[in-house]
VEXDREN-2710 file (C-alpha; in Angstrom, 1 decimal):
% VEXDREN-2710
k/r/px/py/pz
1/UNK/120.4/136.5/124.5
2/UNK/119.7/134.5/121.4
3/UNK/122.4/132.3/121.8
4/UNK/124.5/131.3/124.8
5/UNK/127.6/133.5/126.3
6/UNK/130.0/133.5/128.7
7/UNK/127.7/135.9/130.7
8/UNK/124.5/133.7/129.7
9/UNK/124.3/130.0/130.2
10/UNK/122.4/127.7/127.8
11/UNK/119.6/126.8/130.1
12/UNK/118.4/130.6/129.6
13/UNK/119.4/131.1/126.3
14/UNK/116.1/131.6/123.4
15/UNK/116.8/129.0/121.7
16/UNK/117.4/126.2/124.0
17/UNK/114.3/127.5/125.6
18/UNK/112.0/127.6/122.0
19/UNK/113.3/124.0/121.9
20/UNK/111.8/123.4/125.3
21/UNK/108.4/125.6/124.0
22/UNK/108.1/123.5/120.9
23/UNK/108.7/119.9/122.6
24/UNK/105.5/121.0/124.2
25/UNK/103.4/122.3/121.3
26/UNK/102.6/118.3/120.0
27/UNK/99.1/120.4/119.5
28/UNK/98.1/123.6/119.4
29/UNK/97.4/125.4/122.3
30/UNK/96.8/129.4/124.1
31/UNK/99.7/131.6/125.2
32/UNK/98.7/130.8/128.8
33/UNK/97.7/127.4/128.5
34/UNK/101.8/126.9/127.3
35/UNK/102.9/129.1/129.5
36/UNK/101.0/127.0/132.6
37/UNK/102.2/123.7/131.3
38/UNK/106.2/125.0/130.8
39/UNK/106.4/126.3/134.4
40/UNK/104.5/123.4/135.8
41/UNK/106.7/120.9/134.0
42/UNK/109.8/122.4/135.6
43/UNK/110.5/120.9/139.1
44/UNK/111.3/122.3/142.4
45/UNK/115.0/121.7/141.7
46/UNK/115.4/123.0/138.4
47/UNK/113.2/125.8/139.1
48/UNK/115.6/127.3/141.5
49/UNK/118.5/127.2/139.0
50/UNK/116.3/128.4/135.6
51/UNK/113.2/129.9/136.4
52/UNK/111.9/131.0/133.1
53/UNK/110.7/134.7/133.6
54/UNK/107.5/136.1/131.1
55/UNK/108.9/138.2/129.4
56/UNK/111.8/135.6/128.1
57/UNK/109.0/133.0/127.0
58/UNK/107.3/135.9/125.3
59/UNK/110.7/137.1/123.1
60/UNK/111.2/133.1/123.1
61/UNK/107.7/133.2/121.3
62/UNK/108.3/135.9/119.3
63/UNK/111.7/134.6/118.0
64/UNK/110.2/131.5/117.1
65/UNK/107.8/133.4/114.8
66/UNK/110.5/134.9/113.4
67/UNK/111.8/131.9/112.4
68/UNK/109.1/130.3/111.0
69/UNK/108.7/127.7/113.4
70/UNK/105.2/128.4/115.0
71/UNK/102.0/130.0/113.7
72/UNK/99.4/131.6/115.3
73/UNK/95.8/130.7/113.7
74/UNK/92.4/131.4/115.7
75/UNK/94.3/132.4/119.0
76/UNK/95.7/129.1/118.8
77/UNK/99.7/128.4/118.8
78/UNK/100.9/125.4/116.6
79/UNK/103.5/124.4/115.1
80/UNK/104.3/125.7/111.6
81/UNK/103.6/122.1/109.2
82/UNK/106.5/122.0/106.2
END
C-alpha cells in the first residue's frame, strides 16, 4: 500500500499520492481545506481512473508525519522546514 505492486498501481500508491499532498502544501493549510483543493484539482478524466478515497489521503497524511515531512502546528498543516 506504501509502495506500488503488481496488485496496486502507482497512481494509488501513499507515496506517489504524499507527493501529490505536498506539491500542494506551498503553505500551510486545514485537513479539509487540502483535502477540497486535491479532489478539485483532479479532472473528470483522471477522476474516473484514481479517485482518491478519505481514508487513503488520511494514512497518506499520517505516513507523511511519520516521515517527517509535514507538521501539524495550530491546526494548521505545513510542511516540515529542514
Amino acid at each position: 500500500m506504501i509502495l506500488p505492486t503488481k496488485h496496486l498501481s502507482q497512481e494509488r500508491a501513499l507515496l506517489t499520492v504524499g507527493a501529490r499532498l505536498l506539491t500542494h502544501l506551498a503553505q500551510p493549510r486545514t485537513v479539509s481545506s487540502l483535502w477540497e483543493e486535491i479532489t478539485r484539482s483532479v479532472t473528470s478524466a483522471e477522476r474516473k481512473k484514481t479517485a482518491l478515497r478519505y481514508d487513503t489521503y488520511v494514512l497518506t497524511l499520517d505516513l507523511l508525519f511519520l516521515m517527517g515531512a509535514i507538521e501539524l502546528q495550530d491546526g494548521l498543516i505545513s510542511r516540515k522546514q529542514p
